[in-house]
FIDO-773551 format. One record per atom (N, C-alpha, C): residue in three letters; x, y, z. Coordinates in steps of 0.1 Angstrom, whole numbers, plus 5000, padded with zeros to 4 digits. Layout:
# residues N
ALAXYZ...
***
This chain:
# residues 177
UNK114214740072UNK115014610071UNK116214630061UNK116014720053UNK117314780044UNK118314770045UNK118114890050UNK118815010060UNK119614860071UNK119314810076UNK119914710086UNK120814650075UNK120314570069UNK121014500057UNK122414590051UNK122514720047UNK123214760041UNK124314820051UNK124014840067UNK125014810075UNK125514740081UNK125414610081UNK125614480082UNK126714490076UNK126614480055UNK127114460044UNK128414530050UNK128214710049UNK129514760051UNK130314730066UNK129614720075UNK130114650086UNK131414560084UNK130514460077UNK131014290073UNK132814340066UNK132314490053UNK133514510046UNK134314530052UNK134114660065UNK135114730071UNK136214630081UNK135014530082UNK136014410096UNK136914370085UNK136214260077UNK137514240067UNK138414270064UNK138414410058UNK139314520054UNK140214550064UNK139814550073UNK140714590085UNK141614440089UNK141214350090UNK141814230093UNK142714200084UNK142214270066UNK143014240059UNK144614310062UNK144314430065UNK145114510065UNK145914480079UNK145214460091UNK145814400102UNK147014270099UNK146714190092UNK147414050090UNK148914110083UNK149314260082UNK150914310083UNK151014340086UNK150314370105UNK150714420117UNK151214360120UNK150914200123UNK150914090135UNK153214140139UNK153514130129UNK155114150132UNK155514300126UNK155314390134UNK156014510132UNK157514550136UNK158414570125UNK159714640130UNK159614800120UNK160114860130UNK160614970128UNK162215030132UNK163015090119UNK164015090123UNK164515230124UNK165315320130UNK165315450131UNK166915450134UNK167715550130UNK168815580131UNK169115720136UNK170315770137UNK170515930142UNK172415930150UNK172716050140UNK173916030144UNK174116120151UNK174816110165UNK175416210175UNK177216200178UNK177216390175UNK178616410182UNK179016380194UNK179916320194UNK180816270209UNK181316100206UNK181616080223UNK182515970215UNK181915860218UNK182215710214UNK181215560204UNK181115570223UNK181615550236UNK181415550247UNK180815590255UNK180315740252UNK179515820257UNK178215810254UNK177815800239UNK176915810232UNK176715640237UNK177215520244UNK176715400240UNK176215410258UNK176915530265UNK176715520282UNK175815540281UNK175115650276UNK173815690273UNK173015630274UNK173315530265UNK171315450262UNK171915330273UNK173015250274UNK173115120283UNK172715150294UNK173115270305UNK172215320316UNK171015350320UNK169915250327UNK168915340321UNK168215450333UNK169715480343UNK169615590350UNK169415720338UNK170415720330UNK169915770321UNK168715840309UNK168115760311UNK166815770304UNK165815830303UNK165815830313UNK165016020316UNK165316120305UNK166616180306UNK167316250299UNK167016250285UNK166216120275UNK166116110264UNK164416050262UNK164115990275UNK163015940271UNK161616040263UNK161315950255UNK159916010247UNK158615990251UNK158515930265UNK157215890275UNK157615980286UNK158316040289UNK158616130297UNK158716270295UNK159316280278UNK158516410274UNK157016440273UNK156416320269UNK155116330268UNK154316340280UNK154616300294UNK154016270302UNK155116310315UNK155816430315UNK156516480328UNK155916390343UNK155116390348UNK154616340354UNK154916180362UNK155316130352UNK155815980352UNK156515950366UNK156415850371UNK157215780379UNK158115690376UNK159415720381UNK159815580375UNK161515520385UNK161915420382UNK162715390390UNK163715220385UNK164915230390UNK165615140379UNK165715000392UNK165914880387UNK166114830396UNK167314690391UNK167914640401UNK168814570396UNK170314650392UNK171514620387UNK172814680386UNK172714750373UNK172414900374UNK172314950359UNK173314980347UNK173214900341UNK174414900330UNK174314730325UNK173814680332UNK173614510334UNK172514430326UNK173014330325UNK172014240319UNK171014220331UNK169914230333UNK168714200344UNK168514360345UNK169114440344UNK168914570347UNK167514630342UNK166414670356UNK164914730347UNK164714840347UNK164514920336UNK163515050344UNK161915070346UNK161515050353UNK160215100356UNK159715200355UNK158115200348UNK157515330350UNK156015320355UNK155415400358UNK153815430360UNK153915600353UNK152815580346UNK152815730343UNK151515730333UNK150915850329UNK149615930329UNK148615850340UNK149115900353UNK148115870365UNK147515750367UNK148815610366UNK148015500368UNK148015410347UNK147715500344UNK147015430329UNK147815400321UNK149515380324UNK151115370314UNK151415300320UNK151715180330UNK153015060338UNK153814980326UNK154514960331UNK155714850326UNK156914840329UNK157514790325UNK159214810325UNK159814730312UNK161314810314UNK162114770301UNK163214700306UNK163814570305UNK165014510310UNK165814500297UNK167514530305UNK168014470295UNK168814340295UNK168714310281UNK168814160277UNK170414130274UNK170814210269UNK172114170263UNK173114310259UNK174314320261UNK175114430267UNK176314350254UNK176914430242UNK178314400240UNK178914550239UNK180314550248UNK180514680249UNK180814800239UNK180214860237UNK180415000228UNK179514930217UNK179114810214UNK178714780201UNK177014790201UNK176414700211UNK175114670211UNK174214660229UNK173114740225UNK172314710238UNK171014670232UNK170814530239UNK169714490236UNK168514490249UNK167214500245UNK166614550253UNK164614490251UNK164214390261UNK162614370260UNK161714470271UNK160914520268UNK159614570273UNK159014450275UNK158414520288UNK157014470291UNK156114560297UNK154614570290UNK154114670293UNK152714610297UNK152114680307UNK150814630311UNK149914720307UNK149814830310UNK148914900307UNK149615010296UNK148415080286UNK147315050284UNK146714920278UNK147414880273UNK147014730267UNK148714670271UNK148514520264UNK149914430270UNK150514400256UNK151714440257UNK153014410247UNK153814360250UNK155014280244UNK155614270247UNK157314320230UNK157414450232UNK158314510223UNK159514450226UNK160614480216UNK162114500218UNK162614580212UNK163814640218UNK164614730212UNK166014720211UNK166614700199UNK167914690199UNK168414770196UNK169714810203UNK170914950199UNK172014920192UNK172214970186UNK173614970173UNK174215030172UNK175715040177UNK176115170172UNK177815150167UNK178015250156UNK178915280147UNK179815420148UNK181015400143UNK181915540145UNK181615550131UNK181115690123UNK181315690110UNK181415890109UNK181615930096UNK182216060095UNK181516200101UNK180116110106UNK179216230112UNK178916210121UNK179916160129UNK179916090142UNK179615990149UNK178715930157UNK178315810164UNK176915790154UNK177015690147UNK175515650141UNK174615560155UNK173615550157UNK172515450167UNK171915420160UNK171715290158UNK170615230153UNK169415160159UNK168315240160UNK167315150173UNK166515050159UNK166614910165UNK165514820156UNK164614770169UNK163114870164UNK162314820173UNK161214690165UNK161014540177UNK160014480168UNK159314470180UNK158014420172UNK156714400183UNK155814250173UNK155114170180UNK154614060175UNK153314120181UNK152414060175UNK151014130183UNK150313990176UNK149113920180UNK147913840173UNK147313960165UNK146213870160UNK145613930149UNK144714030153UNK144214010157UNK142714110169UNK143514200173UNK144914190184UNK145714320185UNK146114390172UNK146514320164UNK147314380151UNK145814490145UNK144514430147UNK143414520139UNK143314630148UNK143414670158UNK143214770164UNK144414880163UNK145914830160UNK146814910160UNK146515010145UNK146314880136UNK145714940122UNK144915030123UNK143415000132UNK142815070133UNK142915240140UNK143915220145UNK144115380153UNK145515440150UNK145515370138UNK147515400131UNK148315420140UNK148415300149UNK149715290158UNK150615280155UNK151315200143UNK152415180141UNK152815310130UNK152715440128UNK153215540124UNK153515660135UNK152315560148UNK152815690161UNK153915620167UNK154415530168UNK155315420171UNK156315490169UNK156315470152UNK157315580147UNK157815690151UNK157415780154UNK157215940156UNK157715910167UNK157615820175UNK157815800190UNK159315770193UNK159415690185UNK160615660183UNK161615720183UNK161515770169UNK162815890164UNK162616000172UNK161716030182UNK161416150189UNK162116110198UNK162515980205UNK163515920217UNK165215930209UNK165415910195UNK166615940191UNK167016080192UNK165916140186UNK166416290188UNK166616340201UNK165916330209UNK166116360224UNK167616270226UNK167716180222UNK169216090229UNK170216190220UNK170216210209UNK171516330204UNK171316450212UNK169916510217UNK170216660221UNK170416610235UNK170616480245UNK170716530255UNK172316490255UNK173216400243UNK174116370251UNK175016510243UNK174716600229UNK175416650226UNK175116770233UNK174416820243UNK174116910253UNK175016900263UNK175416760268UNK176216740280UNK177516800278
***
């Protein structure tokens, strides 16, 4: 009957602790920058197309495999990309929201599987002495129960990694071109 009792106890701690630590998930931004050679135009065609995307995506490096397909006028506000990818267990798509030219592309997910989010990503970009700066600000809102699980399996540092691994791929594919 201890033994029960004393896993209970730590049980009881670990939920807590986790919820504690969950409740500065609920609103995650992450912001990531990277400056690429070429010009504020090129570097902004890049990410506004998301025929494009391929070319830089970080779910596509991960997962060659992927399906995917754009729908709507690409360059455009309503503009989606679609994917399915690791065999069924990745769907969603990304639309974009808001287009100002050379300056900003704004951008919502929606993703179904493996669990349901709803992210954003916004693009920023600047002429400065080391070329085109991008600024991606990614946020995500999640409830509390989602927020414990991201905690719990340090999603928002693979988030990260995921991230700047789509910037870096967006400088080597357009400074490649």
């Amino acid at each position: 009957m201890m033994i029960f009792t004393i896993i209970g106890i730590v049980l009881a701690a670990f939920i807590g602790f986790g919820l504690y630590k969950a409740s500065g998930l609920t609103n995650i931004q992450i912001i990531k920058t990277v400056n690429i050679k070429g010009t504020k135009s090129e570097v902004f065609d890049m990410v506004r197309y998301l025929n494009n995307f391929p070319k830089w995506s970080p779910f596509l490096a991960q997962d060659p495999g992927q399906i995917y397909e754009v729908k709507g006028i690409d360059g455009q506000v309503g503009a989606q990309y679609h994917w399915n990818g690791n065999k069924g267990k990745d769907i969603g798509f990304q639309e974009i929201v808001k287009v100002e030219e050379n300056k900003f592309v704004g951008m919502k997910c929606d993703i179904q599987k493996p669990f349901v989010a709803k992210p954003t990503f916004e693009y920023y970009f600047a002429e400065t002495t080391n070329g085109i700066e991008v600024k991606q600000d990614f946020k995500l809102q999640s409830a509390l129960i989602d927020a414990f699980f991201l905690w719990l399996f340090g999603a928002q540092a693979e988030m990260g990694k995921t991230n700047q691994m789509g910037l870096d791929l967006l400088k080597k594919a357009e400074e490649s071109n």
